[in-house]
C-alpha positions as CSV (number, residue, x, y, z in Angstrom):
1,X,86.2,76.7,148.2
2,X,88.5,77.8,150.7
3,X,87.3,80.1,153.4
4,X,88.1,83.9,154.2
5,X,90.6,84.2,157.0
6,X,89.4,86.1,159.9
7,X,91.6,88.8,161.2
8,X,92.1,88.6,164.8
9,X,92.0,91.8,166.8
10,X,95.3,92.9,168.1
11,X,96.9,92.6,171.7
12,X,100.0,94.4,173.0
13,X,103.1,92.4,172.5
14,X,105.0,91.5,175.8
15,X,108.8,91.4,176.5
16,X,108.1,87.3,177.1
17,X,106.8,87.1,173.2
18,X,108.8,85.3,171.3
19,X,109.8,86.8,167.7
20,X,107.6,85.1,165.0
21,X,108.6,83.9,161.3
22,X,107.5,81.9,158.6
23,X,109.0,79.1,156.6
24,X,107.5,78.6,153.0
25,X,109.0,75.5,152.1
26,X,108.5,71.8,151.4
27,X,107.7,69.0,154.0
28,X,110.4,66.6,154.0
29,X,108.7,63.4,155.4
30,X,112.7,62.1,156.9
31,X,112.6,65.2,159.3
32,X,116.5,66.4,157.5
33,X,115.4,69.5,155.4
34,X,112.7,71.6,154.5
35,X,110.0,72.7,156.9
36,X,110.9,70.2,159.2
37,X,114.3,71.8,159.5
38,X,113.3,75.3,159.7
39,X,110.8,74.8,162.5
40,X,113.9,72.9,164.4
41,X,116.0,75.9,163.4
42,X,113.7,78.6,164.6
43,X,112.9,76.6,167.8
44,X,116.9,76.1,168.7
45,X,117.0,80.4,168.5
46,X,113.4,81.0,170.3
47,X,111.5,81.9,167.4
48,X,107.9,80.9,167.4
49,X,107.5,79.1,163.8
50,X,104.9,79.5,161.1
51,X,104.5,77.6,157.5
52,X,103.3,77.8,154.8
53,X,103.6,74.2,152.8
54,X,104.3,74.1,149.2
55,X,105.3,71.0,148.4
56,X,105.1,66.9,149.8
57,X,107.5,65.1,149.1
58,X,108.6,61.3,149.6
59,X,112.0,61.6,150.9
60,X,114.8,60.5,153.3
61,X,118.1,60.5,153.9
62,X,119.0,58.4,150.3
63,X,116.9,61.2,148.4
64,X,113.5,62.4,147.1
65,X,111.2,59.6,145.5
66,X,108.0,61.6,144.9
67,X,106.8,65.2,145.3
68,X,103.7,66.8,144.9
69,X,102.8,71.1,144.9
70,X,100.2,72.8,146.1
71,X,98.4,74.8,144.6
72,X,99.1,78.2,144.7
73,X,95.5,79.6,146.0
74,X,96.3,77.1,149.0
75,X,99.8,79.0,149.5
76,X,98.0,82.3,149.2
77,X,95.6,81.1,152.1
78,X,98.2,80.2,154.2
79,X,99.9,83.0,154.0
80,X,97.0,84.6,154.7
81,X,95.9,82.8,157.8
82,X,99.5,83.3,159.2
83,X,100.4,87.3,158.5
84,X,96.8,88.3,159.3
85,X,96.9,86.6,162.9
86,X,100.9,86.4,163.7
87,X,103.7,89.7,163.8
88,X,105.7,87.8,161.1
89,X,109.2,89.6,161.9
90,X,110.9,88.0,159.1
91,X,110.2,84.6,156.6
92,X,112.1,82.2,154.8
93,X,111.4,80.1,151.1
94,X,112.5,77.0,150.3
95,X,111.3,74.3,147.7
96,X,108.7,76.1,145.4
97,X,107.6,74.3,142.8
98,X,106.8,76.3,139.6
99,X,106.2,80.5,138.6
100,X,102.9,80.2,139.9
101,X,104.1,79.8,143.5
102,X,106.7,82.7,143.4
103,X,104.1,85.2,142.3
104,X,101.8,83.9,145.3
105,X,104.4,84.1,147.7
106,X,105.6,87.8,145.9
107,X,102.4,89.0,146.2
108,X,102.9,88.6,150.4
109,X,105.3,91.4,150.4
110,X,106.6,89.5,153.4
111,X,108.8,91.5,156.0
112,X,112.9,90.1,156.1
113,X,112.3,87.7,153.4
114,X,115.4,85.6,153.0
115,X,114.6,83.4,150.0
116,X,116.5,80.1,149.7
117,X,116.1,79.2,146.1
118,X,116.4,75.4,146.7
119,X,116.4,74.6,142.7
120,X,117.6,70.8,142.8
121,X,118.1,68.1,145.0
122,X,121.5,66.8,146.5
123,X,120.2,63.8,144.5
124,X,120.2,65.3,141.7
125,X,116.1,65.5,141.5
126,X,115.0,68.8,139.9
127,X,112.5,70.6,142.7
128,X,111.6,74.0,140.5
129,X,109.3,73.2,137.7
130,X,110.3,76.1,135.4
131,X,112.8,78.0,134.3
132,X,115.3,79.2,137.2
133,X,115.9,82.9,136.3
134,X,112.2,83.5,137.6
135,X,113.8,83.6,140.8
136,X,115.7,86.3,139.9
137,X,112.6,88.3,137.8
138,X,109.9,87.2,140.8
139,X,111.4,87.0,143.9
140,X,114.3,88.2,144.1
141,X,113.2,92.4,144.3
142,X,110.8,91.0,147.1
143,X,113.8,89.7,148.6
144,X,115.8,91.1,151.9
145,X,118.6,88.0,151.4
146,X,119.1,85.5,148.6
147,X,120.8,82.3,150.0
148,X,121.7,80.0,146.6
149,X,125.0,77.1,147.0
150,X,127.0,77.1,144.1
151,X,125.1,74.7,142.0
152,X,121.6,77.0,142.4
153,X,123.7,80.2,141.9
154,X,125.2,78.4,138.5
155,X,121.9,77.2,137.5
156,X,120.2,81.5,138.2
157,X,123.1,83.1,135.9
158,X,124.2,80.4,133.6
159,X,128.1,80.9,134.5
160,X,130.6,78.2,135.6
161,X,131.5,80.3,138.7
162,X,135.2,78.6,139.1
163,X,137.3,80.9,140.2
164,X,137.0,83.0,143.6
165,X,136.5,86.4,141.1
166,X,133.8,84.8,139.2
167,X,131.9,84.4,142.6
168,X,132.3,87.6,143.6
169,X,131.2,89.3,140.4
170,X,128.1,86.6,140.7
171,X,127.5,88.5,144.1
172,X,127.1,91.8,142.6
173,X,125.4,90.1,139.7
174,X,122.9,88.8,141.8
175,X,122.4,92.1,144.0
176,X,121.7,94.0,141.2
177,X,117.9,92.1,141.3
178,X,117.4,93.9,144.3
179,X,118.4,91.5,147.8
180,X,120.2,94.5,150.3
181,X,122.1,91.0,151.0
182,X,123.2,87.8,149.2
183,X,125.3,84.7,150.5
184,X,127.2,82.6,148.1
185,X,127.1,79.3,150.0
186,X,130.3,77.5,149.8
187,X,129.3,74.0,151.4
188,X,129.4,72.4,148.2
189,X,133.1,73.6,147.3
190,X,136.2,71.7,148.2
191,X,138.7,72.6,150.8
192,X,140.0,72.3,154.0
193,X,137.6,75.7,154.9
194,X,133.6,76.1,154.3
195,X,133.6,79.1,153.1
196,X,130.5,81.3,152.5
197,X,130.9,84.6,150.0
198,X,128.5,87.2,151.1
199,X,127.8,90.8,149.7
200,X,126.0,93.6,151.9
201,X,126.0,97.1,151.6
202,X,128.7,97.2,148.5
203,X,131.1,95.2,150.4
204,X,132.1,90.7,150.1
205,X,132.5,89.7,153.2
206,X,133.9,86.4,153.7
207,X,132.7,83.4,156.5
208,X,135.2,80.6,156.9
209,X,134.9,78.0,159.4
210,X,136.9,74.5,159.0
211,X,135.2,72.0,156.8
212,X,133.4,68.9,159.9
213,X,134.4,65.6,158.3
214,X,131.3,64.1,158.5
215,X,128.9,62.8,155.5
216,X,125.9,63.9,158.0
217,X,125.1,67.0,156.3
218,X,121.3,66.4,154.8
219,X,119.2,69.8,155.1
220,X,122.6,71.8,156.2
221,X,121.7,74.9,153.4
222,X,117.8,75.0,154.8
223,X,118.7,75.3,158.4
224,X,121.7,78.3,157.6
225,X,119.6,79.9,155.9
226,X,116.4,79.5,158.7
227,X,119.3,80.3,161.4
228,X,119.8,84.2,159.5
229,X,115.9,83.9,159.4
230,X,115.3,83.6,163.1
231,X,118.3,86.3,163.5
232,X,116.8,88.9,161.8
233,X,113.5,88.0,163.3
234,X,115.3,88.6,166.3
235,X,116.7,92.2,164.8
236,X,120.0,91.3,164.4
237,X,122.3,93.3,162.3
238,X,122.8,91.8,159.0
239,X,126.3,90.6,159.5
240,X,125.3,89.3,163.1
241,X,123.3,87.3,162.0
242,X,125.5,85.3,159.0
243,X,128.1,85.7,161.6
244,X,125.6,83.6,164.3
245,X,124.1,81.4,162.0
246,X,127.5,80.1,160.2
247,X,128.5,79.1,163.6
248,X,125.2,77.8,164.7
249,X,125.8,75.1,161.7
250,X,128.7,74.5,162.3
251,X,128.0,73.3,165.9
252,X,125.5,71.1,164.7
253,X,127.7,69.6,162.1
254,X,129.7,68.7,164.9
255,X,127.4,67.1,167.2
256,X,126.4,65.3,164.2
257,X,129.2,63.9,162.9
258,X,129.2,60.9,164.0
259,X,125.0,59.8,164.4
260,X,123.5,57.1,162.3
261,X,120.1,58.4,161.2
262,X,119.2,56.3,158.4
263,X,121.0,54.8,155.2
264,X,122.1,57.8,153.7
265,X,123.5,61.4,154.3
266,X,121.8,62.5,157.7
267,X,120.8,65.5,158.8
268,X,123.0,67.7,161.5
269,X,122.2,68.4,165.4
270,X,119.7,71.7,165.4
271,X,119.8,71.6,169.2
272,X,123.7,71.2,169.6
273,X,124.2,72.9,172.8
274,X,121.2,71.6,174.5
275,X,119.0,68.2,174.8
276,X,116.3,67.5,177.4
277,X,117.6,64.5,179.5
């Protein structure tokens, strides 16, 4: 039986308080993605970092060998033992594993919640246990920003998304479920350029930045999505905060591009402008 949370009386917030958010995600046990790259993402921009753990997996940098959910009662006390103690200014989702965990999670009415739908593996290991549009019926009103690459964004409407016009019809597509914003990641595509497609306030705006040459790029949709987390927890305008966090990844895709963290695809620099000696 799990206990009641205790709510813990309030204090005055000080100008030295760092912002607070919340990363509902998997743990990734290599450290590249997931929680563990949230909490390195909202630690690089000062945010202090809460979870809420949904999944275990067994992976690395070659891929994920074994997974196992939590229950959702256990993601409802989480939640619970974070937003009843913590000023959560804004949260993030990641891996969830099946409908049961998006209604727990939905049921939060969390505050900025920018919802990564992470549907299937670079691997090609399948993460959501159900059937993918629940994102869209679930989550997605609950939603300030929805975050899906090309493959998850093909997987929530069941259309090819080829050309650049298809993608931008997607956007609208996609808005229509209720997220005030939605960013079509492009890491995925080909092309000298990464480009992003995102949609805010009835208007595509577009983030290019040149493609890093590096095969380094494990956990790279997690952490841009955490980065426009911890900007909004920050109170950043919308477009600020893309604008911020595209660059933040690309600056750790740089300092990245040439480290050897295990066999596989490794994960980028979080801290690419500053390491403790």
């Amino acid at each position: 039986m799990i206990p009641e949370c205790t709510v813990t009386p309030e204090r005055p917030a000080t100008p030295a308080d760092p912002p607070v958010a919340v990363t509902i995600a998997g743990s990734d046990s290599g450290g590249g993605a997931g929680i563990q790259a949230d909490l390195l993402t909202f630690a690089a921009h000062r945010v202090h970092g809460t979870t809420v753990v949904t999944a275990i997996t067994a992976q690395n940098t070659l891929g994920v060998t074994a997974s196992l959910s939590i229950p959702p009662s256990l993601i409802t006390a989480q939640l619970t033992a974070v937003t009843t103690d913590f000023d959560v200014r804004a949260a993030k989702t990641g891996m969830l594993g099946g409908r049961d965990q998006l209604v727990a999670v939905a049921a939060a009415a969390l505050p900025r919640l920018v919802v990564d739908p992470v549907l299937v593996a670079t691997s090609g290991a399948v993460l959501y246990d159900g059937d993918p549009t629940d994102y869209l019926r679930i989550l997605a009103p609950r939603a300030f920003a929805l975050t899906p690459n090309l493959p998850e964004a093909r997987l929530l409407l069941g259309h090819p998304l080829t050309s650049r016009g298809d993608r931008i019809a997607a956007l609208r597509e996609l808005a229509d479920h209720g997220p005030s914003l939605i960013v079509l990641k492009g890491g995925h595509d080909d092309g000298p350029n990464a480009v992003d497609l995102c949609y805010l306030a009835g208007r595509v705006v577009e983030l290019s930045r040149p493609r890093v040459p590096t095969g380094n790029t494990h956990g790279t949709g997690c952490t841009f999505a955490a980065a426009i987390t911890a900007r909004l927890a920050h109170g950043d305008p919308p477009e600020a905060a893309l604008e911020a966090a595209k660059s933040y990844v690309t600056a750790g895709l740089l300092a990245a591009a040439d480290q050897r963290l295990g066999a596989g695809s490794g994960p980028l620099d979080h801290f690419p402008t500053h390491h403790v000696p």
